[in-house]
MIGU-252405 format. One record per atom (N, C-alpha, C): x, y, z; residue in one letter. Coordinates in steps of 0.05 Angstrom, whole numbers, padded with zeros to 5 digits, always signed. Layout:
! residues N
XYZA;...
This chain:
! residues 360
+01432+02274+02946X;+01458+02263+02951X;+01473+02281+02972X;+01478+02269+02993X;+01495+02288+03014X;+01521+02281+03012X;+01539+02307+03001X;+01565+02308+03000X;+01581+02314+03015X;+01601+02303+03009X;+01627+02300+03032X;+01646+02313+03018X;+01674+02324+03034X;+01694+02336+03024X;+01710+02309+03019X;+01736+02317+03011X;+01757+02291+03011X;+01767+02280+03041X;+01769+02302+03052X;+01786+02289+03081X;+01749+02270+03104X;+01734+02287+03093X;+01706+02270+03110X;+01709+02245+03092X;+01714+02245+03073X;+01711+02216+03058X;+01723+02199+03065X;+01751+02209+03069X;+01784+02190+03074X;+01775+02185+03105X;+01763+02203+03123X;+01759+02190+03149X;+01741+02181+03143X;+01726+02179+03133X;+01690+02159+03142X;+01702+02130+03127X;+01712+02121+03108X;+01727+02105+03094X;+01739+02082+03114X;+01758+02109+03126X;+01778+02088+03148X;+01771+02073+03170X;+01745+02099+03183X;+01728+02085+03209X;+01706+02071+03193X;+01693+02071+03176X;+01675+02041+03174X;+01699+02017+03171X;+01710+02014+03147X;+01735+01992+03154X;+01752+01982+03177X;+01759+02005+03186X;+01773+01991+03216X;+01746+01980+03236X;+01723+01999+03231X;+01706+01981+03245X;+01692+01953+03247X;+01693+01948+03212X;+01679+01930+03208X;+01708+01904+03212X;+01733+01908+03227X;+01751+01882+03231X;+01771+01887+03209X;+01777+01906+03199X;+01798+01898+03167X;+01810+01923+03186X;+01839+01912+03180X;+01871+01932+03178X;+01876+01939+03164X;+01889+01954+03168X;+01907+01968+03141X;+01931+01961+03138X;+01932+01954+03105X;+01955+01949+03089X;+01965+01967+03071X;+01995+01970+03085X;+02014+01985+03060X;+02035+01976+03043X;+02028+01989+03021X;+02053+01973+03008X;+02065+01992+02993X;+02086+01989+02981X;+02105+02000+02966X;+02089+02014+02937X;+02091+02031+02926X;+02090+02043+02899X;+02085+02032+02876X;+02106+02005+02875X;+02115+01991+02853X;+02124+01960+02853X;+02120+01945+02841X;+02122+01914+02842X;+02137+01906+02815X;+02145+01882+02816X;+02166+01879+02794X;+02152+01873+02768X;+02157+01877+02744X;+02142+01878+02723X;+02124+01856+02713X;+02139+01836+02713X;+02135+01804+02710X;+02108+01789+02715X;+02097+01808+02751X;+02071+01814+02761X;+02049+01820+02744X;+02053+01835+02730X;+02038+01850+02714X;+02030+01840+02684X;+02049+01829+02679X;+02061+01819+02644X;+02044+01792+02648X;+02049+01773+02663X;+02024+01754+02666X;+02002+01748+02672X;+01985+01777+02688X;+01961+01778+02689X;+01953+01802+02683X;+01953+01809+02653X;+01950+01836+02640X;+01919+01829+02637X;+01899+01812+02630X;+01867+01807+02627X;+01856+01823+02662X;+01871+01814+02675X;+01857+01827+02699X;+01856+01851+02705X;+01873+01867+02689X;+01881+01888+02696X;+01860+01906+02676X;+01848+01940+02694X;+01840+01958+02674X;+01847+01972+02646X;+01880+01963+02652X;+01888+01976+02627X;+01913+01953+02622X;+01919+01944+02594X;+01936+01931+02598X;+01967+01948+02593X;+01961+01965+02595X;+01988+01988+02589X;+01996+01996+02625X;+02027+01983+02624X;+02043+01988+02648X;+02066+02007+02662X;+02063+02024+02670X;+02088+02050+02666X;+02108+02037+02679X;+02123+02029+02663X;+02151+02008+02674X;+02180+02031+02682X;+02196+02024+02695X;+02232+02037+02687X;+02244+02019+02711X;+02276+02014+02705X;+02291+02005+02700X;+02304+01998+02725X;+02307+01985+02752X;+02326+01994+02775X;+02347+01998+02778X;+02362+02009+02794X;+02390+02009+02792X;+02405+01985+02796X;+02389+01960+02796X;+02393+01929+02791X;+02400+01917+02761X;+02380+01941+02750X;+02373+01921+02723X;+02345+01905+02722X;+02328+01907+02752X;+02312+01901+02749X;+02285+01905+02739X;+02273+01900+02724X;+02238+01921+02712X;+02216+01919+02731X;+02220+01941+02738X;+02199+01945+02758X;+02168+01964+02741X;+02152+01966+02755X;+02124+01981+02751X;+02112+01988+02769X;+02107+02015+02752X;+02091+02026+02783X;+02063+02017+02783X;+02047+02012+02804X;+02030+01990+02812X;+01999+02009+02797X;+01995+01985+02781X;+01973+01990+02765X;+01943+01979+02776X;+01953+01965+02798X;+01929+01952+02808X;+01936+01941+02834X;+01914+01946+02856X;+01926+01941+02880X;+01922+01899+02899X;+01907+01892+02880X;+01892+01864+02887X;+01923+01845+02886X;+01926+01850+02863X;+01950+01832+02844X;+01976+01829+02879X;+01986+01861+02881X;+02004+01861+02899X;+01991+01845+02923X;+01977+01849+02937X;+01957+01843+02965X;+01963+01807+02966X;+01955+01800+02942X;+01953+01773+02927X;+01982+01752+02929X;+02006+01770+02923X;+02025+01761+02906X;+02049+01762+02943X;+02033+01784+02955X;+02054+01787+02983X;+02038+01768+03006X;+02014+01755+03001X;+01995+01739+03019X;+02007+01722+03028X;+02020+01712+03062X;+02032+01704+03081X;+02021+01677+03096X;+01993+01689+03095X;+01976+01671+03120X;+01972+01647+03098X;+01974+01624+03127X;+01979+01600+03124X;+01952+01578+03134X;+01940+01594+03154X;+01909+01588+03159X;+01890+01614+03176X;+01868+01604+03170X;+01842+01628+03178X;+01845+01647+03152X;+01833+01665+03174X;+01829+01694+03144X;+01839+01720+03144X;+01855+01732+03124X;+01856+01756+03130X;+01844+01774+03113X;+01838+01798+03144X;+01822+01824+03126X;+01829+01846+03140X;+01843+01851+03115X;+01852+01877+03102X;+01841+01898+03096X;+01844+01918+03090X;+01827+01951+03075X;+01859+01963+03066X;+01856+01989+03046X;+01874+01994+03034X;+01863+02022+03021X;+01892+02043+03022X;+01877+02067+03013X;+01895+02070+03001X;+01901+02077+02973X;+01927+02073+02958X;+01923+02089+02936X;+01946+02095+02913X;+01939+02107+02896X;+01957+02084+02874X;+01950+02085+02843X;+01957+02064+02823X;+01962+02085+02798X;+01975+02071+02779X;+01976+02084+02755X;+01971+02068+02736X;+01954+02086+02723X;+01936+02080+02695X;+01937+02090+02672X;+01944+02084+02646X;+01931+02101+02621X;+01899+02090+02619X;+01896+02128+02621X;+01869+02132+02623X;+01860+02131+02585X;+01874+02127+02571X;+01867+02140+02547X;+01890+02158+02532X;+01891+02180+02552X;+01907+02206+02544X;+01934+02202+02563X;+01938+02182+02563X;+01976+02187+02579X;+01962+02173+02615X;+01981+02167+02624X;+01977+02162+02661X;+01964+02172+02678X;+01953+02166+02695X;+01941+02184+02706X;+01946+02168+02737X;+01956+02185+02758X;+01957+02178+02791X;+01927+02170+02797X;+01915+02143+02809X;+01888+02152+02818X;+01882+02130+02845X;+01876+02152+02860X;+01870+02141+02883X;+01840+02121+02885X;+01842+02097+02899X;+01824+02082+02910X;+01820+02072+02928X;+01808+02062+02947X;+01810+02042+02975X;+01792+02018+02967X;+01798+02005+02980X;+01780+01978+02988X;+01789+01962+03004X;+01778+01937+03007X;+01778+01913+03023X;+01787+01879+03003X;+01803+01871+03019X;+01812+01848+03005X;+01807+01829+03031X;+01800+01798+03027X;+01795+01784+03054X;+01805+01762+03035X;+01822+01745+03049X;+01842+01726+03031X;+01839+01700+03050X;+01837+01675+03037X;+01848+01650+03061X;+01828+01634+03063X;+01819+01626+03080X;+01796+01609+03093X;+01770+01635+03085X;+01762+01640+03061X;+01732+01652+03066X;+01710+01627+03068X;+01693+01636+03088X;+01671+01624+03075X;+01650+01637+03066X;+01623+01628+03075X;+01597+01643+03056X;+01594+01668+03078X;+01596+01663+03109X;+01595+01686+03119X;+01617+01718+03110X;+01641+01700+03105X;+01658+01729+03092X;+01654+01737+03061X;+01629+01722+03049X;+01629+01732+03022X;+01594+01748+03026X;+01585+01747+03052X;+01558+01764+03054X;+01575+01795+03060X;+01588+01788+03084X;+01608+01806+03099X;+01617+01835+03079X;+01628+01817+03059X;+01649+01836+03037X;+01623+01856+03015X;+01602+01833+03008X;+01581+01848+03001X;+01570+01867+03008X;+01567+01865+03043X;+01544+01882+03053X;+01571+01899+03052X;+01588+01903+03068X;+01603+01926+03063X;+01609+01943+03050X;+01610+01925+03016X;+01608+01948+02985X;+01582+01957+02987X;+01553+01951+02991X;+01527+01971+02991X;+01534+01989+03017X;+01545+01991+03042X;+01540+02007+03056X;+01572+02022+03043X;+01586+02019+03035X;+01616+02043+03035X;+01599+02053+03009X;+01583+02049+02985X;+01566+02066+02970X;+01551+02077+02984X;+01539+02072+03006X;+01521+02095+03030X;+01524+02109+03041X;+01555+02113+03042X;+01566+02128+03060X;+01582+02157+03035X;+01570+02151+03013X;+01568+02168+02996X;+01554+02185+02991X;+01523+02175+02989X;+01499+02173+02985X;+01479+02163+02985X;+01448+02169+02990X;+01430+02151+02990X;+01422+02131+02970X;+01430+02147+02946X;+01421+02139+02919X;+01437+02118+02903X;+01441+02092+02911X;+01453+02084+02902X;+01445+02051+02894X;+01469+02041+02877X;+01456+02000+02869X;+01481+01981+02874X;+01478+01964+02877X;+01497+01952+02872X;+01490+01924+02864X;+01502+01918+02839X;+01488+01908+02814X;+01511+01868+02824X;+01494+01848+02830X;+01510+01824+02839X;+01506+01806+02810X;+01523+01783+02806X;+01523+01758+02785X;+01536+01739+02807X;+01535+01720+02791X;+01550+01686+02799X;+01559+01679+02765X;+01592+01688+02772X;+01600+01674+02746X;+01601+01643+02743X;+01601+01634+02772X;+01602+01602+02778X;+01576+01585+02765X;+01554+01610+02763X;+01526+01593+02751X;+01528+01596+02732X;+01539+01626+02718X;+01537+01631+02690X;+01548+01618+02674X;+01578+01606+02680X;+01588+01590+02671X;+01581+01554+02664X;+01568+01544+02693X;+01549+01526+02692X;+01527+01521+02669X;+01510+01546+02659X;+01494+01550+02657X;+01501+01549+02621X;+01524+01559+02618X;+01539+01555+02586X;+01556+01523+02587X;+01547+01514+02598X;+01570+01479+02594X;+01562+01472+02569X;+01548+01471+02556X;+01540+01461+02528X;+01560+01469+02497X;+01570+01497+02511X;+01587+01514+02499X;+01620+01509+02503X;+01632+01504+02479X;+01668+01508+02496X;+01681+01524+02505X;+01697+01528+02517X;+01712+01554+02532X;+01706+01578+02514X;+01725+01575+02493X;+01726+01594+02472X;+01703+01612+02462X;+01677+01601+02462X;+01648+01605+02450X;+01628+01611+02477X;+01636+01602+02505X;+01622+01602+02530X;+01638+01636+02535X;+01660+01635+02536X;+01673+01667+02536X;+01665+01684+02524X;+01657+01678+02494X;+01647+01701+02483X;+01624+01705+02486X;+01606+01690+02484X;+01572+01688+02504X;+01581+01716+02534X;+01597+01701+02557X;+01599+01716+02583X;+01597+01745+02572X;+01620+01749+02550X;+01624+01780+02541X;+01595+01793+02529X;+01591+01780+02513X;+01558+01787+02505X;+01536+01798+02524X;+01539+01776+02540X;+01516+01773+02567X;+01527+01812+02584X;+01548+01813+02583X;+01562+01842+02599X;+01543+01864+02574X;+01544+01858+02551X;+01538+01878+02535X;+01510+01880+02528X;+01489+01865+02546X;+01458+01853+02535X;+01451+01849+02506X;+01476+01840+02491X;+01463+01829+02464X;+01454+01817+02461X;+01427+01803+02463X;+01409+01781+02468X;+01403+01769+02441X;+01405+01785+02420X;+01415+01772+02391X;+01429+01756+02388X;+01454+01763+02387X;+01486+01759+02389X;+01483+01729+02406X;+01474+01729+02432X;+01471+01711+02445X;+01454+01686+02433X;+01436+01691+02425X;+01413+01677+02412X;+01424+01656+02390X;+01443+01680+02368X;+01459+01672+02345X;+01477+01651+02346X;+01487+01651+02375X;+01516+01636+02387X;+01503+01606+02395X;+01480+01610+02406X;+01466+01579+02413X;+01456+01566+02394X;+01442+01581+02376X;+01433+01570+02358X;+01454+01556+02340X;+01477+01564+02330X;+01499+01553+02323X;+01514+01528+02335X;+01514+01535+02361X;+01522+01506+02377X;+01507+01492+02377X;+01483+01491+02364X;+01461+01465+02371X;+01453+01472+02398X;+01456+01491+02405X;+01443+01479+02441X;+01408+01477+02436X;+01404+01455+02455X;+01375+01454+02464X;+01360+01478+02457X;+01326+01468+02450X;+01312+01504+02453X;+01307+01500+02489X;+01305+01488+02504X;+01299+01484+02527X;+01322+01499+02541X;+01347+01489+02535X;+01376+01499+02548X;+01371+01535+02532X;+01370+01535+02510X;+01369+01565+02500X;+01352+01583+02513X;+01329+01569+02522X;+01308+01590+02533X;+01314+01603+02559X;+01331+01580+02576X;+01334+01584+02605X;+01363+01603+02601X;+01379+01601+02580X;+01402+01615+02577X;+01399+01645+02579X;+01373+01649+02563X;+01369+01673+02548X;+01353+01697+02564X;+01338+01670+02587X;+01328+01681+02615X;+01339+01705+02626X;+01358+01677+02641X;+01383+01688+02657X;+01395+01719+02640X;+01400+01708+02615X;+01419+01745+02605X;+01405+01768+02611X;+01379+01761+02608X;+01357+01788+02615X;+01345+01793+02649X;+01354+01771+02655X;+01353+01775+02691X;+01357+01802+02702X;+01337+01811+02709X;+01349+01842+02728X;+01326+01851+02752X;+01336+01841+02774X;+01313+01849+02796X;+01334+01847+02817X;+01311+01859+02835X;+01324+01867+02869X;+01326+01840+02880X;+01347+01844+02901X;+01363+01813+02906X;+01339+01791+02927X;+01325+01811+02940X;+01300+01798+02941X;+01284+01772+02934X;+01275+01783+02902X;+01260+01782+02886X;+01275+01753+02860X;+01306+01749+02869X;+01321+01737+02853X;+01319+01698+02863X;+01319+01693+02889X;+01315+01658+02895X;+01293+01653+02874X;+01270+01665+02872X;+01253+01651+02862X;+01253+01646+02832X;+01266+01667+02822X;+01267+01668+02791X;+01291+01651+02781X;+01310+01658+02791X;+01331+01640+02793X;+01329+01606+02792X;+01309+01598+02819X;+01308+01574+02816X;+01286+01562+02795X;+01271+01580+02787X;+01258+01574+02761X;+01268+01571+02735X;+01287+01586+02737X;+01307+01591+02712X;+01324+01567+02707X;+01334+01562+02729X;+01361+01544+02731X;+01350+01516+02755X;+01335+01512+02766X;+01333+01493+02781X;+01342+01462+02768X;+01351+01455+02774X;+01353+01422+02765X;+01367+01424+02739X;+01383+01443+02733X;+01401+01453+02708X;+01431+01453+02718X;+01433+01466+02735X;+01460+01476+02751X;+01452+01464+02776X;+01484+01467+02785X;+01487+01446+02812X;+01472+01467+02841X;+01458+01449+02850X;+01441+01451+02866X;+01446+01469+02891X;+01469+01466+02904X;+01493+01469+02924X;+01494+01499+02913X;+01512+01503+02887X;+01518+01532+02881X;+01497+01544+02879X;+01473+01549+02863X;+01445+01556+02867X;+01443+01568+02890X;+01435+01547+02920X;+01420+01546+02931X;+01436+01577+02952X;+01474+01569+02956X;+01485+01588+02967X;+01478+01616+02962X;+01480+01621+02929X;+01483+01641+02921X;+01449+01657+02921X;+01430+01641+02918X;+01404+01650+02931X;+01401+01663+02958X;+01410+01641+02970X;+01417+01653+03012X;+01422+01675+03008X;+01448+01673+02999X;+01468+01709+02996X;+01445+01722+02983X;+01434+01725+02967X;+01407+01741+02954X;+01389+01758+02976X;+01371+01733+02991X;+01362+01731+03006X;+01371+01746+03030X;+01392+01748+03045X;+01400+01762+03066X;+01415+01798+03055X;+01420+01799+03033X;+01427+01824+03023X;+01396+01840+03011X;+01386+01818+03000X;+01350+01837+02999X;+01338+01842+03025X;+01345+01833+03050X;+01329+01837+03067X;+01339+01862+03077X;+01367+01866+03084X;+01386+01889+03097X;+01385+01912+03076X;+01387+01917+03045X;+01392+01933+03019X;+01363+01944+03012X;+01340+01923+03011X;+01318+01922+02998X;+01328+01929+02964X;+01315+01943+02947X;+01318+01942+02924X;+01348+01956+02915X;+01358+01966+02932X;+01386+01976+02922X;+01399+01958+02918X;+01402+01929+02925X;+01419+01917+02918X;+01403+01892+02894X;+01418+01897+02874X;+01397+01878+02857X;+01427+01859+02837X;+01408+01840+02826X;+01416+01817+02816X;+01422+01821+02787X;+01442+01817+02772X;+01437+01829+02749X;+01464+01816+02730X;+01458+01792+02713X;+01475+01773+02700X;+01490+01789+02676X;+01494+01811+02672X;+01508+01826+02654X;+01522+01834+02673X;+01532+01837+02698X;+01553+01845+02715X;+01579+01812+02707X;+01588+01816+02691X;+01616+01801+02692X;+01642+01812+02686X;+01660+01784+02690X;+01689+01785+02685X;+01701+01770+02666X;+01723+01772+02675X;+01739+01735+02660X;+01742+01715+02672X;+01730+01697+02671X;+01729+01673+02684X;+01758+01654+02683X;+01773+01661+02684X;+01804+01660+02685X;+01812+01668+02708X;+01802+01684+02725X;+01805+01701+02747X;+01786+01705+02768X;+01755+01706+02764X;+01733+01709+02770X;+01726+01678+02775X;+01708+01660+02793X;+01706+01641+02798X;+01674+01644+02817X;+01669+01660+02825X;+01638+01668+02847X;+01618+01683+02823X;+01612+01703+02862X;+01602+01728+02858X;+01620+01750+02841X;+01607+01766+02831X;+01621+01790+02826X;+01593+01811+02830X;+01612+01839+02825X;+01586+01858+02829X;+01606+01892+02825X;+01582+01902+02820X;+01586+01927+02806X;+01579+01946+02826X;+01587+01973+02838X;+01568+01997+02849X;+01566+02017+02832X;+01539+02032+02843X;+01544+02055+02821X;+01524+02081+02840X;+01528+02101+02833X;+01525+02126+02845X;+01507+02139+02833X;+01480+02151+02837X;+01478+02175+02826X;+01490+02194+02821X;+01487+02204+02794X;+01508+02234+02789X;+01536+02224+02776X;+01537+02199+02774X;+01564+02182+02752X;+01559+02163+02739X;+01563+02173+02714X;+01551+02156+02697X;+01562+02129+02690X;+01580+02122+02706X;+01594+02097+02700X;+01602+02076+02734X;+01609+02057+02736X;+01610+02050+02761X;+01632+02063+02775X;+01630+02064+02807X;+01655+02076+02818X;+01665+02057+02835X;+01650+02019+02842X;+01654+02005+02856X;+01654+01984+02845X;+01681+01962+02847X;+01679+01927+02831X;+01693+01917+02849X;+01676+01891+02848X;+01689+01867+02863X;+01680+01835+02857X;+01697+01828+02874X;+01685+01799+02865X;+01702+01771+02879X;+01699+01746+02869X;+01717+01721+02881X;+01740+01718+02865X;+01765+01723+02873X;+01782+01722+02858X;+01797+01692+02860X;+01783+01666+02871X;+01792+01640+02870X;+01818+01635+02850X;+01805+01641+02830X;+01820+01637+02804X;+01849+01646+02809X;+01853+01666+02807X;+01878+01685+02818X;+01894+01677+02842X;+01882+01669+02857X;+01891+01656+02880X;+01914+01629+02876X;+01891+01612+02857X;+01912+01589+02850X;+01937+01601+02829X;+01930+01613+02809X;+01944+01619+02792X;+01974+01639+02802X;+01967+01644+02827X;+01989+01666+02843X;+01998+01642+02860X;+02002+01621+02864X;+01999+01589+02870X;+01993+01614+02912X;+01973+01613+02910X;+01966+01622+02944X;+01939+01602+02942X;+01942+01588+02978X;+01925+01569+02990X;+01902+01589+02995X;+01873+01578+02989X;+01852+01590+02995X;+01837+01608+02980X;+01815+01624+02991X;+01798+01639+02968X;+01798+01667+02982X;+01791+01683+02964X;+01790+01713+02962X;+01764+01728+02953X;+01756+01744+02951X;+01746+01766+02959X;+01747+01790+02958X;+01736+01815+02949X;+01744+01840+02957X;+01738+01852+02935X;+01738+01890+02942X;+01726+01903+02918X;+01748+01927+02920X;+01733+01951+02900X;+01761+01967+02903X;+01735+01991+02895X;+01742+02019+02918X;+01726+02041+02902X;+01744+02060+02894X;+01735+02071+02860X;+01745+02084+02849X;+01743+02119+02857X;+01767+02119+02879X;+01753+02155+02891X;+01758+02176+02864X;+01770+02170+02842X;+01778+02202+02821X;+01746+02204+02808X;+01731+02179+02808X;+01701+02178+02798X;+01680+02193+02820X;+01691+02205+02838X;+01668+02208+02852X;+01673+02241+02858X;+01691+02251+02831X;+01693+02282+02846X;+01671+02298+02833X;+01647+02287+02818X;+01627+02314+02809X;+01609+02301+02845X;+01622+02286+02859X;+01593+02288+02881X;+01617+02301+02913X;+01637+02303+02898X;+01653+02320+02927X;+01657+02340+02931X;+01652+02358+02949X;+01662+02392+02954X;+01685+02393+02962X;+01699+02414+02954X;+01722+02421+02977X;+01714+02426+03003X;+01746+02417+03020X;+01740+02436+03039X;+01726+02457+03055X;+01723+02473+03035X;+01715+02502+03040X;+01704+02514+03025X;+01682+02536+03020X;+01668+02542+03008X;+01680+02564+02984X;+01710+02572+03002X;+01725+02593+02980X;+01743+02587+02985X;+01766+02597+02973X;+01791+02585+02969X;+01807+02604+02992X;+01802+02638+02999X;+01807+02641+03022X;+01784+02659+03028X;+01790+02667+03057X;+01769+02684+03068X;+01767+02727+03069X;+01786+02726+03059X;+01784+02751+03045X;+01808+02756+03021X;+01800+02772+02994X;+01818+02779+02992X;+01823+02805+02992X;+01852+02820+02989X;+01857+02842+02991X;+01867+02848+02957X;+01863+02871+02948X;+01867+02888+02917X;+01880+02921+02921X;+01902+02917+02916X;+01917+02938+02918X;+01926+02952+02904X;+01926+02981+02891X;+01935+02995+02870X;+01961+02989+02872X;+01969+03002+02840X;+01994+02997+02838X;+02018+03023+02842X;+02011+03041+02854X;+02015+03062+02874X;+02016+03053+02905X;+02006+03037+02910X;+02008+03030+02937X;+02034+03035+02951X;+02039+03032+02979X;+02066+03029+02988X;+02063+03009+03002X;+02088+02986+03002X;+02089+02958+03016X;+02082+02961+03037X;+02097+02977+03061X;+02087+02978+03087X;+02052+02990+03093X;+02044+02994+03075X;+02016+02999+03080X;+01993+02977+03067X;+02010+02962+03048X;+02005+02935+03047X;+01998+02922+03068X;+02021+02920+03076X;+02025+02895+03096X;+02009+02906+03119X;+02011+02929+03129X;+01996+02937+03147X;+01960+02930+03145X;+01949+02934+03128X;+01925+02924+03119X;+01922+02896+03117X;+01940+02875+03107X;+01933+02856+03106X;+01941+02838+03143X;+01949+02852+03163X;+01957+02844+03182X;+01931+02856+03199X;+01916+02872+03189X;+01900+02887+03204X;+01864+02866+03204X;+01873+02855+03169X;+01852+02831+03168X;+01855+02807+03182X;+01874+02793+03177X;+01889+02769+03188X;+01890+02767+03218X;+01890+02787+03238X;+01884+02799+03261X;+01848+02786+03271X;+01842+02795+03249X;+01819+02774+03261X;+01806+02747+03252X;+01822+02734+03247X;+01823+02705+03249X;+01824+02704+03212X;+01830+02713+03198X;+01814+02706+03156X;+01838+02698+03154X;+01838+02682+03134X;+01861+02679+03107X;+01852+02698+03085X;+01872+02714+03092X;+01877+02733+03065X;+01904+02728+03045X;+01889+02727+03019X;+01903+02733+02998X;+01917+02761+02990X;+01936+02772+02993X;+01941+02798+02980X;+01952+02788+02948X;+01934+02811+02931X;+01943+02817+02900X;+01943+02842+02890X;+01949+02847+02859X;+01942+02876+02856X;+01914+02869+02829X;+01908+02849+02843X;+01884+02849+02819X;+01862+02821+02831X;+01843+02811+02819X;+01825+02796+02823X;+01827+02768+02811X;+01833+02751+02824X;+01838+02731+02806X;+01810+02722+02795X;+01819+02707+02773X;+01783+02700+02765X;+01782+02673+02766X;+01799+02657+02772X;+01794+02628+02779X;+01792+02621+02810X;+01795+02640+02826X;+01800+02641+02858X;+01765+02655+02869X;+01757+02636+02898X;+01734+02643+02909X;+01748+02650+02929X;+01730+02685+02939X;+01735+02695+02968X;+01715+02689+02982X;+01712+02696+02998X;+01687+02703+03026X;+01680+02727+03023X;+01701+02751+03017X;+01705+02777+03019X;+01734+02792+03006X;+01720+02818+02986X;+01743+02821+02977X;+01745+02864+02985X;+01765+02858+02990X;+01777+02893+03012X;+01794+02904+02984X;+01784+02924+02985X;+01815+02935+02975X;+01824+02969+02986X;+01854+02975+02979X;+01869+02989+02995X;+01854+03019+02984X;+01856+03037+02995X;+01852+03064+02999X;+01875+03072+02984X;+01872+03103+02980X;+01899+03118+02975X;+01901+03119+02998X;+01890+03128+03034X;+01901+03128+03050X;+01917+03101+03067X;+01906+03092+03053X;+01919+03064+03067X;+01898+03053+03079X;+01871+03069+03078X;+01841+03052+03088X;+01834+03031+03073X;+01826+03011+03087X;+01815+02989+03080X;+01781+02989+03070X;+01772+02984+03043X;+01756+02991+03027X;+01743+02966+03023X;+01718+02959+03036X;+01691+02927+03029X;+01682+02925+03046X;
């Protein structure tokens, strides 16, 4: 894994995005509460750090950056693409936490070329991390297809299952609905599906051919097909990558990193959201989680400064300062103390003489 500092990240970030056609969008801190209070399922946490304006009005500070992008969307035809480097607030668990992310949002007229587009871009901004990496694709549009036998209520809890590989659980749920053993077998397929995107038209249309609509299939194979050829096995197919289909309407997909044990990259078709935010057209876009990616980032610098200086406590100031001007003279950041810190890295550590000689 070849690591980057934070500022190589924040620039390599900005120049793939501005290169690949997306601007940058800024927005405000905070959006009005109301935002939030109606599409709390979409959100990572449904806990909102709200206060009060000098209106009266409830505002929140922005828990999620899609929702805003979504809710301020202008364009009236074609497409827009956007990138975004922002920070949100979250309860992590233990109280709020500030955390920075970027991504890409593409809103409006997409078609299948801006939903390869948005893809290949999430496997290469994971590349530009490291070599070692996956990015794990679904079609909630088939999965959903693929449960019609099932009602909302019972097809939902199936999707949630399918995220968790309970293939029991799943088994248990069809068998109860009466579904077909024919419809069960091909159901049960699909949950255990996991190969390189490659490797996925063929299984796929074995699985589901002449089951699900032909059209969605055949697209979402293409997209397979052209991301296995550019990815090879890093990018793989894998029907436990879901959402809520309340919101979710496509693709979706997961990244993930060596060296983090959890994903640091999601995205997907946010159609759903689209209408429901009443905005013309379809969406797109992922979001990477940068606070997930600090066991693979270095600082800056290898020490915190480049020398330090340790001075008795007899010393005299002017012979202080004279020593530490005598270092600094040749290009270091020096720290002066009268002791060693133990949480601080030097390069080099001096300390003062009784004569006022400099001692390392």
């Amino acid at each position: 894994m070849s690591l980057l500092s934070q500022p190589e990240l924040r620039a390599a970030l900005r120049g793939f995005f501005e290169s690949s056609g997306y601007r940058r969008y800024k927005m405000s801190k905070f959006e009005e509460y109301d935002l939030y209070a109606g599409n709390k399922n979409f959100l990572m946490s449904e806990k909102v750090l709200t206060f009060t304006d000098t209106d009266g009005k409830l505002l929140a500070l922005k828990p999620d950056v899609t929702l805003s992008i979504i809710k301020n969307f202008r364009q009236t035809e074609g497409v827009e693409k956007l990138y975004y480097h922002e920070s949100v607030y979250r309860d992590g668990g233990h109280g709020f936490r500030e955390i920075e992310q970027a991504g890409v949002e593409c809103l409006g007229d997409v078609d299948e070329y801006a939903v390869c587009e948005v893809l290949s871009m999430a496997a290469q901004t994971l590349g530009l991390i490291g070599p070692r990496y996956e990015l794990d694709i679904s079609h909630l549009g088939i999965l959903s297809e693929a449960l019609s036998p099932l009602d909302d209520p019972e097809k939902a809890r199936v999707i949630e299952l399918f995220g968790g590989k309970n293939f029991g659980e799943i088994e248990n749920i069809l068998e109860q609905n009466g579904v077909s053993e024919d419809v069960k077998a091909r159901i049960l397929q699909l949950s255990r599906l996991d190969c390189p995107a490659a490797e996925a038209p063929k299984q796929l249309q074995d699985i589901l051919g002449g089951y699900v609509s032909w059209e969605r299939l055949q697209l979402f194979c293409d997209t397979c097909e052209i991301l296995g050829r550019k990815f090879g096995s890093k990018v793989r197919v894998d029907f436990s990558t879901v959402g809520d289909i309340s919101y979710y309407s496509g693709i979706i997909f997961r990244g993930y990193l060596s060296g983090v044990p959890q994903s640091v990259l999601s995205g997907g078709q946010y159609d759903q959201l689209m209408t429901k935010l009443q905005k013309r057209g379809r969406a797109i876009g992922f979001a990477m989680y940068l606070d997930l990616l600090e066991p693979l980032i270095i600082s800056s610098g290898e020490f915190d400064f480049d020398a330090l200086l340790v001075y008795p406590e007899e010393a005299k100031p002017a012979d202080i300062l004279s020593a530490a001007e005598k270092l600094r003279s040749r290009g270091l950041k020096v720290s002066v103390m009268p002791y060693e810190p133990a949480d601080m890295r030097f390069g080099e550590i001096y300390r003062l003489g009784k004569d006022g000689d400099l001692i390392g």
